[in-house]
N, C-alpha and C positions, 0 to 999 in steps of 0.2 A: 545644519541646524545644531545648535547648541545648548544644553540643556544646564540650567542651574546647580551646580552642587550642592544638596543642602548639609547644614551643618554637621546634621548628625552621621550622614557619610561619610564623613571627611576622611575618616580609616576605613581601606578595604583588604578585602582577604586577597584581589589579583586584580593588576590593572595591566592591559595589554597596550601597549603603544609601539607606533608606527603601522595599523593597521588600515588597510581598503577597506574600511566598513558599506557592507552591502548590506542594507536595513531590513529588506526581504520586503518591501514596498514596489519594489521594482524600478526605484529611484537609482540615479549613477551612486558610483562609489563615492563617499567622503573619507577624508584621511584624517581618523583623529583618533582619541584613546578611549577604551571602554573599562567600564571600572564593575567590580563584583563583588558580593558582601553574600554570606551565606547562597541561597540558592538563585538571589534575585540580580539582576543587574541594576545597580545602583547610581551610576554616573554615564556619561559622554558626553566626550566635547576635549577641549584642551586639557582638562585635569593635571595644571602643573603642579597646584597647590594642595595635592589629594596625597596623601602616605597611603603605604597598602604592606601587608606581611609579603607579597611577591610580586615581582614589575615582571613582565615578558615584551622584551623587544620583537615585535610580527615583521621587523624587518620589511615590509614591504608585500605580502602576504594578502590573501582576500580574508575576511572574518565576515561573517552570515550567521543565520540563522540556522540552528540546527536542522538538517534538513526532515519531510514527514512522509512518508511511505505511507500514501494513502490507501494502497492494495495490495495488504497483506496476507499468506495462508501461516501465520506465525506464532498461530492461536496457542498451540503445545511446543512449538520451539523454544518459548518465551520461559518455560519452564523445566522444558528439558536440557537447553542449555543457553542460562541464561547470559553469559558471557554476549552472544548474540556478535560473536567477530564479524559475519559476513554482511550484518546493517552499519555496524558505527565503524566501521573499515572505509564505508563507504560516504561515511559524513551524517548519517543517518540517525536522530536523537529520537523518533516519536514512531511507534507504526499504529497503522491501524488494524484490526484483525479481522476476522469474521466477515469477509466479501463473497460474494457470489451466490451468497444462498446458506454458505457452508459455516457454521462457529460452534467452538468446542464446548460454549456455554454459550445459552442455557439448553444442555443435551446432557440425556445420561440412559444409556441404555445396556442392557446385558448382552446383548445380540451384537453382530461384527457390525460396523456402521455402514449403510449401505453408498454407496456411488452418487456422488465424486464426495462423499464427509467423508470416507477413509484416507482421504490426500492428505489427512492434518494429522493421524497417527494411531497408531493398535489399539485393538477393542478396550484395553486394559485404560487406555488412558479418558477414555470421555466420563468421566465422572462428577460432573458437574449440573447436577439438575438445576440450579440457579445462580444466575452471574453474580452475586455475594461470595459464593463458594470458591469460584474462578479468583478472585478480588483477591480471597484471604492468603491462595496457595499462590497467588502473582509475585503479593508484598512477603511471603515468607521467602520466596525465589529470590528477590533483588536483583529482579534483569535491569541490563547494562542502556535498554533503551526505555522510554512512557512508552504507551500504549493503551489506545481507545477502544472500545468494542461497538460493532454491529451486531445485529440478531440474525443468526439466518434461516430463513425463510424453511431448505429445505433438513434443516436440524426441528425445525420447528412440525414438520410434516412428518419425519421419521417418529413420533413421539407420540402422536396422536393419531395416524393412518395406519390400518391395517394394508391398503392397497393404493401406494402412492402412484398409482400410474394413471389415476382418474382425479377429479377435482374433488377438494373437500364437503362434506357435508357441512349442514348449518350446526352441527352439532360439534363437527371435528374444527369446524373454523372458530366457536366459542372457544374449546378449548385451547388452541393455539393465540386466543387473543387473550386470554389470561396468563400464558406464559410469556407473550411477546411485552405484556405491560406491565407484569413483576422485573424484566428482566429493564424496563426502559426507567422505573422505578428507581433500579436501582444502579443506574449512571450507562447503560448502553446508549448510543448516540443515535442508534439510527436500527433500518431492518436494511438486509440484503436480499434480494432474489438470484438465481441462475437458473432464469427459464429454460436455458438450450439443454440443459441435463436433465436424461432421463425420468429422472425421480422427480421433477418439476415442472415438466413440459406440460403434465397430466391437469395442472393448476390452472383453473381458468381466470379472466382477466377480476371478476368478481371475486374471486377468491383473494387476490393477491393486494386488488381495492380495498378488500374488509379491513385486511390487516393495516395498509399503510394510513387507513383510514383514523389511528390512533395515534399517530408519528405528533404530529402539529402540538399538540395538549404537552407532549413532553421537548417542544422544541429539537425532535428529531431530522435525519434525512432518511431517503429512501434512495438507493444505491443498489442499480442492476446492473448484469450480465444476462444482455437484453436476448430474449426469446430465439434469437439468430442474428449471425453477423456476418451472414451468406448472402443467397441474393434476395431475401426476403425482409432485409434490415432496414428499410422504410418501416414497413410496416409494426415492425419490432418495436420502435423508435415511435411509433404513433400511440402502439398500447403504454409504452413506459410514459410519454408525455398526461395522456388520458389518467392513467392510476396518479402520480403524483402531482396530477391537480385535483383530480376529488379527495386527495387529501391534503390538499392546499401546503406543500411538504417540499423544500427543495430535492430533486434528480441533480442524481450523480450517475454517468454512465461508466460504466468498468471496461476498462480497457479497448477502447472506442478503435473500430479496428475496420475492413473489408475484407474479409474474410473467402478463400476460395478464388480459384482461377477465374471464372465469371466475374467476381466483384472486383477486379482488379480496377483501377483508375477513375471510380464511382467517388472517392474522396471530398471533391470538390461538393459534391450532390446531395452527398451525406452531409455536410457540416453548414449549407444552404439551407436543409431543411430544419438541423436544429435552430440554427442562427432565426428564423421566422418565426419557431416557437417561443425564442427566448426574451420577446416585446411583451409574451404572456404568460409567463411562468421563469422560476427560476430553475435553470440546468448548468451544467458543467459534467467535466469527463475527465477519466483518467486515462493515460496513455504512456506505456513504455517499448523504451528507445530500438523495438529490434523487430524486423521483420518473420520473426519464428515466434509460433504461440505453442503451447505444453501446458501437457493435464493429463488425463487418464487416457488412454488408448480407447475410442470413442467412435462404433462401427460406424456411426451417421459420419463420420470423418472417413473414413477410408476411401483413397479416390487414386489414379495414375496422374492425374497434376501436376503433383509433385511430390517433394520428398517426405515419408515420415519416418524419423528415427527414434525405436523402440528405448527406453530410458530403464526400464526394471518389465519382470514377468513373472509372477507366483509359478507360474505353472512349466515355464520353460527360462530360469533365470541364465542359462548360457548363451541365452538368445539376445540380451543385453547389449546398447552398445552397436547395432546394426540397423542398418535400413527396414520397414517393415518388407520393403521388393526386395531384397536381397533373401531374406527369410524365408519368403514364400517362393523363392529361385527355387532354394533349398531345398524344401519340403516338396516342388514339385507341387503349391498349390494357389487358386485364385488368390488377392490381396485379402478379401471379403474372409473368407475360410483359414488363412495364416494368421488374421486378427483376431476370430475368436477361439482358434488352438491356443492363442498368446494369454489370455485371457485371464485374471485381472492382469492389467499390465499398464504401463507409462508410455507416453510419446509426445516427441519435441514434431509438432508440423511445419516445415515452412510454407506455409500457403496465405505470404502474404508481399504485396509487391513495398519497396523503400521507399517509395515515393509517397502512395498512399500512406504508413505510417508519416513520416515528417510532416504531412498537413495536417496529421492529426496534432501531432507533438507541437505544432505550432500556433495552433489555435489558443486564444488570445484565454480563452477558459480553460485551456484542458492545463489538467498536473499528472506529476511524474508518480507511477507510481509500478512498484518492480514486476509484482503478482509471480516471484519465486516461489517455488518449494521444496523446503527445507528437506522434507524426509524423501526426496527424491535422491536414491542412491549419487545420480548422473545428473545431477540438475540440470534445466536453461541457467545460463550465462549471466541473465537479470538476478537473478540470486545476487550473487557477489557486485556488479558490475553496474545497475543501470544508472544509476548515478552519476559516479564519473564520464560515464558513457554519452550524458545529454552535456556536463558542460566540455567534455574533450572535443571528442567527435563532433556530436552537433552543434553546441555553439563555438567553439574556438576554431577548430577547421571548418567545418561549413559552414558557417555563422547564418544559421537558422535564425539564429537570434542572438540579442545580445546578452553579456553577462549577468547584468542587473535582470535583467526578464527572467535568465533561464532560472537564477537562483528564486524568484517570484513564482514560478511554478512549481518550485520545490518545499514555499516555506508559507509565505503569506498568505499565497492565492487558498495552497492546503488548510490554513490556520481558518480561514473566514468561512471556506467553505465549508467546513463541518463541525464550525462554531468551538474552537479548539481555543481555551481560555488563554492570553496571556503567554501564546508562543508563537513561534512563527516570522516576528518580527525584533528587531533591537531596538527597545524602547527601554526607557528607564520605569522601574517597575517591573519589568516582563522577568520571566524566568530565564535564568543563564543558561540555555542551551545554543551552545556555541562549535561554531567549526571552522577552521584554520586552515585552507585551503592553498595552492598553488596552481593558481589558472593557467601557464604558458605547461607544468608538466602534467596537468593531472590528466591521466587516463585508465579505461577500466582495462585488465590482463587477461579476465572468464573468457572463454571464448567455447565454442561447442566440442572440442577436444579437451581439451583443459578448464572445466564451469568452473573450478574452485580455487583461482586464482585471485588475489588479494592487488585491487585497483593502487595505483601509485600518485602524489599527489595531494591526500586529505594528511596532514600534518599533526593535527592536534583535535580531538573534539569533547566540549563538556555537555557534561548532563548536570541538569539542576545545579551549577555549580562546581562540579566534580569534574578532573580531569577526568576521561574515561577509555581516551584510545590515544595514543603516540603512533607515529608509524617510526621505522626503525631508525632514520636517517636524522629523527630527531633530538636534537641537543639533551643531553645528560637526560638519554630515556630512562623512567623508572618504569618498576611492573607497575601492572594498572591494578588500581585499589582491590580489595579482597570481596565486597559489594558491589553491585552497580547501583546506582544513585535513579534509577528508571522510576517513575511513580505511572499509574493507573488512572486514566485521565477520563474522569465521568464528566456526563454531559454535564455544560449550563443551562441550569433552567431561566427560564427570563425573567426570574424576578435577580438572579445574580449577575446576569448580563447586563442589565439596568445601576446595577449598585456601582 
């Protein structure tokens, strides 16, 4: 498709040619030039008759959509190091934060945060009583990627409950919907829940109804980390459908998964059931590329199944780094008992089959989305890695799917689904976040020995305009700018959506 040059583009700041333009549409590749003027992309199509201050031959290269990390814990990394190497290494322009229940605004407490908000970083750092605040310290940071917010549920509980282990009062849920709609106010996209943890299990389905029951008004989603993804995740999957249709509110399921030796090969049964919800209600899922999930060391998880390997431990930090059975060899004690000596502590589980993730990862609505974390001494792999990992692995060697698709579940499909203005795709207009890829080499390096290896393959990526990652191999690297060019991507409302 070829788009008009108008006149007053006619000079741009960068025009790339000989590029595989992948639109993020999920259309094949076309092979033509894309042109750029400040932050926006301003031309495609032939552009022979276009001047620009800088031409870049892509040689033959894929150019896409910057890619969107829809399941982020990157809420404090974003400003503790803004650089943010380990997302736009990976092709990675936009994240979103605040998933599972858990965001670092709107929360501000004197007290240690309790389980699982402490995954996002020390007591010291949550001082954010309202996402404005968050906003100001984002754009004084100048992280190197955009970045959306959700509300989470259990920041929202911490704040208002004396005793988060039971369901809210009418009183505690008032207050909590006055913060959840200052904070939607003021550009949050959406609420998150993470029923399966502790601190929110206590929440009943009315409670979690009240809140999403505001979402619709501000054009939000409602984005769970449903109550269990064990064997009871039918059921899980019926309350999440029920809550965000009484608030008439698109479902986003986090990290759509089966979870535990029991649910092994249930895949098909799970994605059956959502697929019959979805003739009445809108859903979609995010899913990333690796059969091992990681979070806090999690007693309702300790099981002989299979493996879990301890990542960090306040209490026994030499402990790091091993099996939790190995541990409890050591000590001479049950699994049950070596987990709460370990106590607060991190673990990577693998208690999940490959087969089962890939029919997730394949499904026609689910997108890619990493659910690393950052202040994890030892990360998962997905940190640095899932990225190149869906288009290496799974679509180039296993061809799960095809190129055009897998880039569609990383860019478009993310863009639409969470009402993400103006990116996601290469349109004329749209904001120049851009990524310069290598389909036959790219692969991710993380691996569960080594999580913080840097994937090979993503070539070039802008933000807003802004070169903002080279990898090494490429031509006349310069250092990357001294800011990153990242903006803070508040909802649209639908009277902007409409404009």
């Amino acid at each position: 498709m070829h788009h008009p040059v108008s006149q007053s583009h006619s000079h741009a700041d960068l025009i790339i040619t000989n590029a595989k333009v992948l639109d993020g549409s999920g259309a094949s590749a076309v092979n033509q030039a894309v042109a750029v003027k400040d932050d926006k992309i301003v031309a495609m199509g032939d552009l022979q008759d276009m001047t620009a201050a800088h031409t870049l031959d892509a040689k033959g290269l894929y150019l896409a959509p910057g890619f969107i990390d829809v399941h982020t814990h990157d809420d404090l990394e974003l400003l503790r190091n803004p650089s943010m190497t380990n997302k736009i290494s990976q092709g990675v322009t936009s994240v979103i934060i605040g998933n599972c229940g858990i965001s670092a605004s709107p929360y501000a407490s004197s007290n240690s945060p309790p389980d699982p908000i402490n995954l996002l970083g020390k007591a010291e750092e949550f001082c954010y009583a309202c996402l404005q605040d968050y906003i100001v310290d984002f754009e004084a940071a100048a992280p190197y990627v955009n970045a959306a917010a959700l509300v989470g549920h259990t920041s929202l509980r911490a704040q208002v409950m004396k005793d988060m282990s039971v369901s809210a009062t009418e009183q505690e849920i008032a207050a909590m919907t006055d913060i959840l709609r200052g904070a939607l106010a003021q550009g949050a996209i959406g609420l998150s829940t993470g029923l399966a943890y502790k601190n929110a299990q206590g929440a009943s389905t009315a409670e979690v109804a009240a809140l999403v029951g505001h979402l619709a008004e501000f054009n939000g989603v409602y984005s769970t980390h449903l109550r269990t993804e064990f064997d009871g995740i039918i059921d899980a999957l019926d309350e999440a459908f029920t809550v965000a249709q009484h608030g008439n509110t698109p479902l986003v399921i986090s990290h759509l998964k089966c979870a535990g030796k029991n649910n092994w090969g249930r895949a098909q049964e799970v994605s059956q059931h959502i697929k019959k919800r979805q003739t009445a209600q809108k859903i979609s899922c995010d899913c990333y590329p690796y059969h091992a999930s990681s979070s806090t060391l999690d007693l309702a998880q300790v099981t002989e199944d299979f493996d879990i390997f301890i990542t960090w431990s306040e209490s026994h930090p030499e402990k790091a780094k091993q099996t939790l059975q190995s541990i409890a060899k050591q000590w001479e004690l049950s699994l049950m008992d070596a987990a709460k000596k370990l106590q607060p502590a991190g673990a990577v589980y693998h208690g999940m089959k490959e087969d089962d993730m890939k029919h997730f990862l394949a499904l026609s609505f689910s997108m890619v989305g990493s659910d690393g974390l950052p202040c994890d001494p030892h990360p998962h792999p997905r940190l640095w890695g899932a990225f190149p990992r869906v288009l290496g692995r799974y679509c180039r060697d296993q061809k799960l799917f095809g190129l055009a698709q897998a880039v569609h579940k990383m860019t478009g499909l993310s863009a639409s689904e969470f009402s993400i203005d103006k990116r996601g795709f290469l349109r004329v207009g749209y904001y120049a976040d851009l990524v310069l890829f290598d389909a036959q080499n790219i692969a991710d390096m993380a691996d569960f020995t080594d999580p913080m290896a840097m994937s090979t393959g993503i070539e070039k990526v802008w933000v807003n305009g802004q070169l903002s990652f080279q990898s090494h191999q490429a031509e006349g690297a310069v250092l990357r700018p001294k800011k990153g060019a990242g903006r803070f991507l508040k909802r649209q409302t639908n009277a902007q959506s409409l404009a």
